[in-house]
C-alpha positions in Angstrom: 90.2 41.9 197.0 88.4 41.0 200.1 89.7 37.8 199.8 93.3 39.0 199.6 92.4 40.9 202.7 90.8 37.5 204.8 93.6 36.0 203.8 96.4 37.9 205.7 94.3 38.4 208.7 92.5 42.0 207.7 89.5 40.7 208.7 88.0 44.6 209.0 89.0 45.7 205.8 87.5 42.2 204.0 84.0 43.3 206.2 83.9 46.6 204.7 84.1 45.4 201.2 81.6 42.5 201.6 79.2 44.6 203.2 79.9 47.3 200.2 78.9 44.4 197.6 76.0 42.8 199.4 74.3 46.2 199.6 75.1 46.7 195.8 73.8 43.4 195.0 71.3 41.7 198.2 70.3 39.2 195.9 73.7 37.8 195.4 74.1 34.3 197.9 77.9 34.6 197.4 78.4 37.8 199.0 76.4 36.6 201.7 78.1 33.9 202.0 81.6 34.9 202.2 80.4 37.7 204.6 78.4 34.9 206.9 81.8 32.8 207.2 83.8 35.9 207.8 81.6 37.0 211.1 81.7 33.0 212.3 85.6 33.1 211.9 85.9 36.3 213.9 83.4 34.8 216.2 81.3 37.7 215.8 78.3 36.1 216.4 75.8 39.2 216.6 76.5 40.6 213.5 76.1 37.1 212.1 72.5 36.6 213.3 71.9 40.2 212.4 72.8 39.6 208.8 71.0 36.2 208.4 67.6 38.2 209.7 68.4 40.6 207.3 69.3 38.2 204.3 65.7 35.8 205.6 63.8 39.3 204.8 65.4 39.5 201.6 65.0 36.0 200.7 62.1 34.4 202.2 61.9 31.5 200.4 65.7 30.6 200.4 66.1 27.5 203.2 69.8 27.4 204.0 69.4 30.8 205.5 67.6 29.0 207.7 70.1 26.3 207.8 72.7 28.8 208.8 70.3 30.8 211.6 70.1 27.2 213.3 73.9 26.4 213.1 73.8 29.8 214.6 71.8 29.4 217.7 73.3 25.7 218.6 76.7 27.0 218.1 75.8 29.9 220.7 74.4 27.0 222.9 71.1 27.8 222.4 69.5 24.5 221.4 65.8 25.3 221.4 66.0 27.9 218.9 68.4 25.7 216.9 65.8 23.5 216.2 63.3 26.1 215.8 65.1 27.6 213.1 65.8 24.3 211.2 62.0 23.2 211.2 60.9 26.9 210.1 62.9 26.1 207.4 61.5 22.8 206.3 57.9 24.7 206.8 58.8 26.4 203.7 58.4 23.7 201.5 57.3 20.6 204.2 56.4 18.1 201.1 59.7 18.7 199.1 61.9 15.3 200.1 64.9 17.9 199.3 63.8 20.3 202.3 64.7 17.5 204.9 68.2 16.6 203.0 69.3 20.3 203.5 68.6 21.1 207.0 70.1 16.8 207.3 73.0 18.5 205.8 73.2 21.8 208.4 72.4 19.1 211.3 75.2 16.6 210.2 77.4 19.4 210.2 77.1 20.1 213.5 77.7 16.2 214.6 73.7 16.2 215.4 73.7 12.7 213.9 70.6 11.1 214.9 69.0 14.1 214.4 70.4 14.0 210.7 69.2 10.4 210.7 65.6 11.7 211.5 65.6 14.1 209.3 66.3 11.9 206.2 63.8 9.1 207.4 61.2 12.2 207.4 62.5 13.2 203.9 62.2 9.7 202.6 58.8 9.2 203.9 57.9 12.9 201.6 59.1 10.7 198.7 57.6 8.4 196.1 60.9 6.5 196.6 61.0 6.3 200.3 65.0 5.3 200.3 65.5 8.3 198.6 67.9 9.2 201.6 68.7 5.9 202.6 72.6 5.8 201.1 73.0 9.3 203.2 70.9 7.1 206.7 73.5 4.0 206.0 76.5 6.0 205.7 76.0 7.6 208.8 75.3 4.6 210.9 78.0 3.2 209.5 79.9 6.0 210.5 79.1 5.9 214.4 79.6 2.0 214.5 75.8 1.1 213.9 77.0 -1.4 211.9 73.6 -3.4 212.3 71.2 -0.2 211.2 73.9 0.6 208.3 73.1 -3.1 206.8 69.5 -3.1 207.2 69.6 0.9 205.6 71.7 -0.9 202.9 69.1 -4.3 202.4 66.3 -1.5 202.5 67.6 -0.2 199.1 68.0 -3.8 197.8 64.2 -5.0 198.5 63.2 -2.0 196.4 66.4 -1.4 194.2 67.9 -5.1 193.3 69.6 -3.2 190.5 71.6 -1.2 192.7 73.5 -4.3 194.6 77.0 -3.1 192.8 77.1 0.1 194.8 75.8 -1.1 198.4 78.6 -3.7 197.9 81.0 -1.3 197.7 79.5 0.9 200.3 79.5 -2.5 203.1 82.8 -3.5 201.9 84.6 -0.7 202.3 83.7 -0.8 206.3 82.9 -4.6 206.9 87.0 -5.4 208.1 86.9 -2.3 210.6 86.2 -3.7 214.1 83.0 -4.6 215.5 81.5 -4.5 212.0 81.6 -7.9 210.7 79.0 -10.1 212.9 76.4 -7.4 213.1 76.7 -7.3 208.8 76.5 -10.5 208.7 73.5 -11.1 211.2 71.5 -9.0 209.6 72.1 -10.2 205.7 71.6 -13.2 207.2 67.9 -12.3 209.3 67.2 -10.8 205.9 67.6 -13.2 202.9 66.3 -16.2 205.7 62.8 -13.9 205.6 62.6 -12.7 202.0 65.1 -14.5 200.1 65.8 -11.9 197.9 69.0 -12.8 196.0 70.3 -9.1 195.7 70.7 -9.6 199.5 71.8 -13.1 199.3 74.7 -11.9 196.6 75.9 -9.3 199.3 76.2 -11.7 201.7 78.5 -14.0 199.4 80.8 -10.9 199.2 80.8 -10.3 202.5 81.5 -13.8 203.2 84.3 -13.8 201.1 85.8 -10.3 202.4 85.9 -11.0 206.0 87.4 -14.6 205.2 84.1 -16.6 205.9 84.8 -18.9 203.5 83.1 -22.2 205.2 79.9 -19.8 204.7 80.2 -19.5 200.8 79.6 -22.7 199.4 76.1 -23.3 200.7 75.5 -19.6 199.7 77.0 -19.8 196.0 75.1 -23.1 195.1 71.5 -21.7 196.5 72.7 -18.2 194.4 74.0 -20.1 191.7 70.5 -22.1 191.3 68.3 -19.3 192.0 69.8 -17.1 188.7 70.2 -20.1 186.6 73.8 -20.2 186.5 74.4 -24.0 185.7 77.4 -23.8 187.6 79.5 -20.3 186.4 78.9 -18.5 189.3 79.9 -21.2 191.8 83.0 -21.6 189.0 83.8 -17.7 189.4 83.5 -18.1 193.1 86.2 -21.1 193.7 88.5 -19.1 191.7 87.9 -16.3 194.0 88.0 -18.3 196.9 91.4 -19.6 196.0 93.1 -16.5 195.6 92.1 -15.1 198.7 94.5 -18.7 199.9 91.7 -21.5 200.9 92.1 -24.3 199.0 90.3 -26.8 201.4 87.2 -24.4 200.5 88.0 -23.8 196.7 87.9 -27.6 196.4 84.6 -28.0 197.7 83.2 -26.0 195.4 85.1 -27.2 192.1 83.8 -30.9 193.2 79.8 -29.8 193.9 80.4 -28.6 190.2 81.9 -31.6 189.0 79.0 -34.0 190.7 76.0 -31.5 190.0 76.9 -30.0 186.1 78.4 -32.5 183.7 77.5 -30.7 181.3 78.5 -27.4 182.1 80.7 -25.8 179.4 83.2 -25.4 182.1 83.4 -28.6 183.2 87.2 -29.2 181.8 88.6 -26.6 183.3 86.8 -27.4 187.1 88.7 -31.0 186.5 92.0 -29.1 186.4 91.4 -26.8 189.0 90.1 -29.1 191.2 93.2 -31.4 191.1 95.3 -28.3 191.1 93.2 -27.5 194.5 94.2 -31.2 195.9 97.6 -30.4 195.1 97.7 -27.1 197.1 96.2 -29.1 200.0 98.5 -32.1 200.1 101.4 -29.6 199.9 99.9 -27.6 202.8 99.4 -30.5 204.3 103.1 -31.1 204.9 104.7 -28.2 204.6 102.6 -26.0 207.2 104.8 -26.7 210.0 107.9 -25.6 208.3 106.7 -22.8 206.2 107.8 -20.2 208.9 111.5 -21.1 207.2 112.7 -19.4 204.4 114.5 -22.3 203.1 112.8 -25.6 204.0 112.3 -29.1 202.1 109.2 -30.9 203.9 109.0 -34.5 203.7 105.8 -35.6 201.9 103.7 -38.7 201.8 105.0 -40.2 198.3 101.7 -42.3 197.8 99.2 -39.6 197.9 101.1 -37.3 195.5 101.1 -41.0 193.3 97.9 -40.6 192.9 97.7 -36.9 192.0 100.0 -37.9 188.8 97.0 -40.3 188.1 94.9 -37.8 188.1 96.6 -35.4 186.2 97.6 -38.0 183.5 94.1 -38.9 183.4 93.3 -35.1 182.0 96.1 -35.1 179.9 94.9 -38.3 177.9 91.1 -36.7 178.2 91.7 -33.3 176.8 94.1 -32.7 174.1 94.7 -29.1 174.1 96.0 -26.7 176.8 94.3 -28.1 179.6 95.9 -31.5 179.3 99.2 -29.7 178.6 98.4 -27.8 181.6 98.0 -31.1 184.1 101.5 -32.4 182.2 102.9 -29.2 183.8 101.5 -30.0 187.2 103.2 -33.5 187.1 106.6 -32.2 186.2 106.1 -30.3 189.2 105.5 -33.0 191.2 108.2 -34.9 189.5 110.7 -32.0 190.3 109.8 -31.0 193.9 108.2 -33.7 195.5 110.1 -36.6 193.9 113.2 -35.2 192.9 112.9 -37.1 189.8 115.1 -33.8 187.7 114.7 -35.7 185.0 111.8 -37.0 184.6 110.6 -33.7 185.4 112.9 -32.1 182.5 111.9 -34.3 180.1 107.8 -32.9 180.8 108.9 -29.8 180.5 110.7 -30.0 177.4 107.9 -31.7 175.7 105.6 -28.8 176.5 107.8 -26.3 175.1 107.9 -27.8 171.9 104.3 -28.3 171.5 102.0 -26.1 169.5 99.7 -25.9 173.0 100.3 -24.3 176.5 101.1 -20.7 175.3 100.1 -18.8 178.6 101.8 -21.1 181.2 104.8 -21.5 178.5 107.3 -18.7 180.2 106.4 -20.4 183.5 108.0 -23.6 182.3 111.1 -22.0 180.9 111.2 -20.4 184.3 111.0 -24.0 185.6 113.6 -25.3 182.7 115.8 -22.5 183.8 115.4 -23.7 187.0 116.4 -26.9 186.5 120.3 -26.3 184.6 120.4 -23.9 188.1 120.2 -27.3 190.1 122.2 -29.4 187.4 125.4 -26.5 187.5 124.5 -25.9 183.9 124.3 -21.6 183.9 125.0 -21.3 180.9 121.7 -22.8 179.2 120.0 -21.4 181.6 121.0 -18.2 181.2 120.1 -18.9 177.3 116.5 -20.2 178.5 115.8 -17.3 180.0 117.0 -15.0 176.9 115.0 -16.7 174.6 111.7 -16.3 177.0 112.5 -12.6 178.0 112.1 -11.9 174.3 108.7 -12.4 174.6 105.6 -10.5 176.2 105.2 -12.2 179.6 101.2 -11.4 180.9 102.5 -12.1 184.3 103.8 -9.0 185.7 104.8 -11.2 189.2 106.1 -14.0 187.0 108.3 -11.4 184.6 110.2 -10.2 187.8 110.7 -13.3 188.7 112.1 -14.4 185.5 114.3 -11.1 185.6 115.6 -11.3 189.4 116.5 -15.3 188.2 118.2 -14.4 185.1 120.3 -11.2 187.7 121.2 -14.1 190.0 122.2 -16.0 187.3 124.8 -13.5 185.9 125.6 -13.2 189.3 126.6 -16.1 189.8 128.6 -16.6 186.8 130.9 -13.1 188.0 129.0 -11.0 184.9 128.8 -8.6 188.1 128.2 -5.6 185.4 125.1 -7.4 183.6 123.3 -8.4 187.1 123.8 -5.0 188.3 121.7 -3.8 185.2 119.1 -6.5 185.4 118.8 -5.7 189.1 118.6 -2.0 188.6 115.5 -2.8 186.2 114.2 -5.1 188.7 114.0 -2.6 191.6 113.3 0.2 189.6 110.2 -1.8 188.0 109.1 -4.3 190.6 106.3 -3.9 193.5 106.5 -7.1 194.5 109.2 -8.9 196.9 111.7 -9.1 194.4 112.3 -5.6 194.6 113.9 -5.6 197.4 115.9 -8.9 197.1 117.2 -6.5 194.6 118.1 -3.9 196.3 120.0 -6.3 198.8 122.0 -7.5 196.1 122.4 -4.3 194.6 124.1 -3.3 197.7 126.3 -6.0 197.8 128.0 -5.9 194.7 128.4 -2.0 194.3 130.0 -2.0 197.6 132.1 -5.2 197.5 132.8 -5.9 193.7 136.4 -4.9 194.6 136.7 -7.4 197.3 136.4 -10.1 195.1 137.4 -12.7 197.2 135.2 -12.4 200.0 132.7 -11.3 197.4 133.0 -14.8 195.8 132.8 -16.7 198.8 129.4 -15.2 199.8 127.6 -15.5 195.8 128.9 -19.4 195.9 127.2 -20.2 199.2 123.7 -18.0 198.0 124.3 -20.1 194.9 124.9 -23.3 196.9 121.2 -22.5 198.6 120.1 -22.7 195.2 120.9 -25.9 194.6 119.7 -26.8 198.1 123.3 -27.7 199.6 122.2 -25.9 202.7 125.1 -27.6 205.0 127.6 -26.7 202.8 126.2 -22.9 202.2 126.1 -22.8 206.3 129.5 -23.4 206.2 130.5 -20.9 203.6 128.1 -18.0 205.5 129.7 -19.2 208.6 133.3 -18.0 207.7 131.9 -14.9 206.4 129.1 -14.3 209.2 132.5 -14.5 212.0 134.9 -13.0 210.0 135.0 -8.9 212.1 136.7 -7.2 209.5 133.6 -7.4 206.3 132.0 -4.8 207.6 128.3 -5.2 206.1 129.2 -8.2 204.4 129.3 -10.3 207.6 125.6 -8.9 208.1 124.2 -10.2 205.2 126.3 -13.4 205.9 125.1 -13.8 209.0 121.5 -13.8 208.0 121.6 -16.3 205.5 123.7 -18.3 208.3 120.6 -18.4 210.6 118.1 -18.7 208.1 120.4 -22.0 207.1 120.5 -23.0 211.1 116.7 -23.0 211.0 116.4 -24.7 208.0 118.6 -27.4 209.4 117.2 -27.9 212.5 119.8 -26.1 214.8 118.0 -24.1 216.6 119.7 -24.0 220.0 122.9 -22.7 218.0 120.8 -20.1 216.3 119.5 -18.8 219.3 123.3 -18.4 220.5 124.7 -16.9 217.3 121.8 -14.7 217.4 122.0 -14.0 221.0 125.7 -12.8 220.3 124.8 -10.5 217.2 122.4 -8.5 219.5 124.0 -8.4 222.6 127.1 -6.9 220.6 127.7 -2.7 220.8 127.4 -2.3 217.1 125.0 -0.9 215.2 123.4 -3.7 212.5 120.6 -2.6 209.8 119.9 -6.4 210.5 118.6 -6.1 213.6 114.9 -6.3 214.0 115.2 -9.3 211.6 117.1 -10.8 214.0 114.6 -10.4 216.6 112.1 -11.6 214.5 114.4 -14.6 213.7 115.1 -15.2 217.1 111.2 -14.9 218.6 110.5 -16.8 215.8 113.3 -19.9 217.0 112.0 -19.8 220.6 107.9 -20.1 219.5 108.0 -22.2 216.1 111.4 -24.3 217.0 111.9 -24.5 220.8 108.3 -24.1 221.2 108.7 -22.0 224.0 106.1 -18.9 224.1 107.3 -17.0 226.9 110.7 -16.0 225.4 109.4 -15.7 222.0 106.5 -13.1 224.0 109.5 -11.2 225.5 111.3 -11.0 222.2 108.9 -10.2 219.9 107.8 -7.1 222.6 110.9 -6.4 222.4 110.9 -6.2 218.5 107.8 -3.9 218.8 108.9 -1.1 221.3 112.5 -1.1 219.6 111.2 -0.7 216.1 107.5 -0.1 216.1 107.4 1.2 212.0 109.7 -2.5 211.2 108.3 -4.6 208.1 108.3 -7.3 211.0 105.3 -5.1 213.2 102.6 -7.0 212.1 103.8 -10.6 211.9 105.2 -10.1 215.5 101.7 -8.8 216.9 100.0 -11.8 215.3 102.0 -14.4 217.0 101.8 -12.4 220.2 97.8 -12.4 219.5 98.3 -16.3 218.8 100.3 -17.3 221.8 97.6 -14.7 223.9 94.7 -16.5 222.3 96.8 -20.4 222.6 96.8 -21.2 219.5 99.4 -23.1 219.9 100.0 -25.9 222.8 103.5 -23.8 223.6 104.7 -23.9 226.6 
């Protein structure tokens, strides 16, 4: 009842019946309590320190009273007596550890936080295990940017706790990325494992490594870990995989070839071999593509002769290892064959041969997807639309890879005029999908619910997306063209005009991109389009026309105009670039 009464503001009603039960029962803590937190809320203060004298005389021995009569006294300014209080309190009991971490608890409460520090070191000192605290120390440093005291709280706990290097892992990482933490981590794991070489420590410095991206750092780390625990290569194994996920491959293949020259005869020797030449691959690609790659639709020009020898090398596993590696480095050189050659058929004729093997199970949807793929290019829907079928039909692990098969078989239908049937798949798609493809969905989606009955025009646009498909990007230009300048499609000329300048980038006309885009945004009407445009045109000036003053204004532009726009953060990184000259723009 005296809560109902707090509740609606009653405060003098709830005070009668909390005094009623405290005198009934002065033992009980609860009614204390409640009545403590009711005089602090009404800011009567007095009463408060009266009934905490009173409660101490009831209680003697019970230390949060003295907790609560030194929050008292600081919160009436009166620091002296604060501190009084809290030590009167630890005097009850000075060689319990668990004295210092309640009055820590009062002290942090009130945002005394060195003082809460000092109080836990003092507890930990009363304890047999003097880091008893320490989690409590580390999270607090952490917590006012002491980033350098949090890590040597945390390597504290490893020297006596090596078992416990799971949960100061999570504690560092969870902070590390936040600013002004990394390079005082880091310094101090560093100071540490080069005086005691303790390989708890050295294991949290891998991860760090790896979380704030300091990848050059992790291979001289991993092979000294890797050697110290007797690993005979898994952990530096575990690591490259690890490292190429998080996107470097220059570093991933370091690592796969220190294991390929140092364990022979390691049971995971085979697989390094392929992912070592799948790491090659990743560089040469990157190699000749990174210039482009701010495109959406590009096709680099690569040095034939080194990806020559990467089919050597891949055909070199396949005759070694019979089984679903060498299937696997068969896949990698249809790849090759299909996107860096343009060898279709050679590259069909791989795939086909791997799908009617009895190996190559787990990367088998992945070439039907590339099969499908390849009837897309050739005009043949129809049996890719059956390839697809047949692999949908089957559990595909790959969540990111069964969208992708899904959206591909939508566009398929869509392209074919089975408008009904790529509305459903696309429906699944964006109801299902977290990934990209959800909304590429939704775009399309869009498009054919709202112009199915303008078939014509409707047409027109799904043969030019179709057209990009099969990488005719002049003649899709042209077809978005028509589309992109014809007034009367409202919406439809939108999406048209998109693809249009995505298409002018990927052909190299960027000074008529800049115009067309320049008359989209200068124009009075509203366009759900239009901070991608901005990006698209920022991005024209600083990656095409290499000039980082317009691209500056426009991407600001982008920023003030819509500051919550999927494009935020990719347009303050370039900024950030062109303020740090990273590139030599002029």
């Amino acid at each position: 009842m005296a809560k109902s009464f707090e509740e609606v503001n009653n405060f003098e009603e709830a005070e009668k019946i909390y005094k009623t039960l405290l005198l009934s029962q002065p033992q009980n803590f609860n009614y204390y309590r409640n009545l403590h937190d009711l005089f602090l809320k009404t800011k009567n203060y007095n009463e408060c320190q009266k009934l905490i004298e009173k409660q101490i005389i009831t209680s003697p021995s019970n230390i949060d009273l003295y907790g609560d009569l030194g929050s008292l006294y600081y919160l009436k300014g009166n620091d002296k007596e604060a501190n009084k209080a809290w030590e009167q309190g630890i005097a009850l009991d000075p060689e319990n550890p668990f004295s210092y971490r309640i009055i820590a608890n009062y002290l942090f409460e009130n945002r005394l936080l060195e003082q809460a520090v000092d109080m836990l070191k003092r507890g930990n000192s009363k304890s047999e295990d003097n880091t008893i605290f320490s989690y409590d120390i580390a999270n607090i440093y952490s917590l006012t940017m002491k980033f350098d005291k949090a890590a040597e709280e945390y390597c504290r706990i490893l020297e006596s706790k090596p078992n416990q290097t799971a949960i100061v892992k999570n504690r560092i990482l969870s902070y590390v990325n936040s600013t002004g933490a990394e390079k005082p981590t880091i310094d101090v794991l560093e100071e540490f494992y080069k005086s005691e070489e303790n390989t708890s420590i050295l294991e949290l410095l891998i991860e760090v490594y790896l979380k704030t991206n300091n990848f050059s750092k992790v291979l001289e780390s991993a092979i000294t870990y890797d050697k110290e625990s007797l690993n005979n290569g898994s952990y530096l194994f575990n690591i490259a995989i690890r490292v190429s996920r998080l996107g470097d491959h220059v570093n991933a293949e370091k690592i796969y070839k220190y294991i390929l020259e140092n364990y022979s005869q390691s049971p995971l020797f085979a697989q390094t071999e392929i992912n070592y030449t799948r790491e090659i691959e990743s560089n040469l690609k990157s190699e000749f593509s990174k210039t482009e790659s701010w495109k959406k639709y590009y096709d680099p020009v690569y040095d034939k002769n080194k990806f020559k020898e990467l089919i050597n090398s891949y055909q070199n596993i396949s005759k070694k290892y019979k089984n679903n590696i060498g299937i696997e480095a068969d896949f990698r050189t249809g790849i090759i064959y299909q996107e860096i050659f343009n060898d279709v058929k050679k590259a069909d004729s791989i795939y086909l041969k791997i799908a009617e093997s009895n190996f190559g199970n787990e990367i088998l949807p992945e070439v039907k997807y590339r099969l499908a793929r390849l009837n897309i290019q050739n005009g043949n829907l129809s049996h890719a639309e059956n390839i697809l079928a047949e692999t949908l039909k089957y559990k595909v692990n790959d969540q990111k890879l069964f969208y992708e098969l899904k959206f591909l078989n939508a566009k398929i239908k869509m392209w074919s005029g089975k408008f009904s049937e790529a509305i459903s798949e696309l429906n699944e798609v964006k109801s299902n999908s977290a990934d990209e493809y959800s909304n590429d969905a939704l775009q399309l989606l869009l498009l054919l619910n709202t112009f199915k009955k303008d078939s014509l025009n409707l047409l027109s646009y799904i043969n030019a997306d179709y057209l990009i498909e099969k990488k005719k990007f002049n003649e899709a230009s042209e077809e978005f063209k028509k589309l992109a300048e014809n007034k009367n499609l409202i919406l439809l000329k939108d999406f048209a005009s998109v693809n249009y300048i995505e298409l002018l980038l990927t052909l190299n006309n960027y000074e008529e991109a800049v115009i067309f885009l320049n008359e989209i945004l200068n124009c009075d009407e509203d366009n759900i389009f239009k901070d991608r445009f901005l990006f698209l045109l920022g991005s024209t000036y600083y990656y095409g026309l290499k000039n980082s003053i317009e691209a500056t204004k426009i991407f600001s532009k982008m920023l003030e105009e819509f500051p919550n726009s999927i494009y935020t953060g990719k347009s303050r990184k370039i900024i950030s670039e062109i303020n740090n000259g990273v590139k030599g723009n002029k």
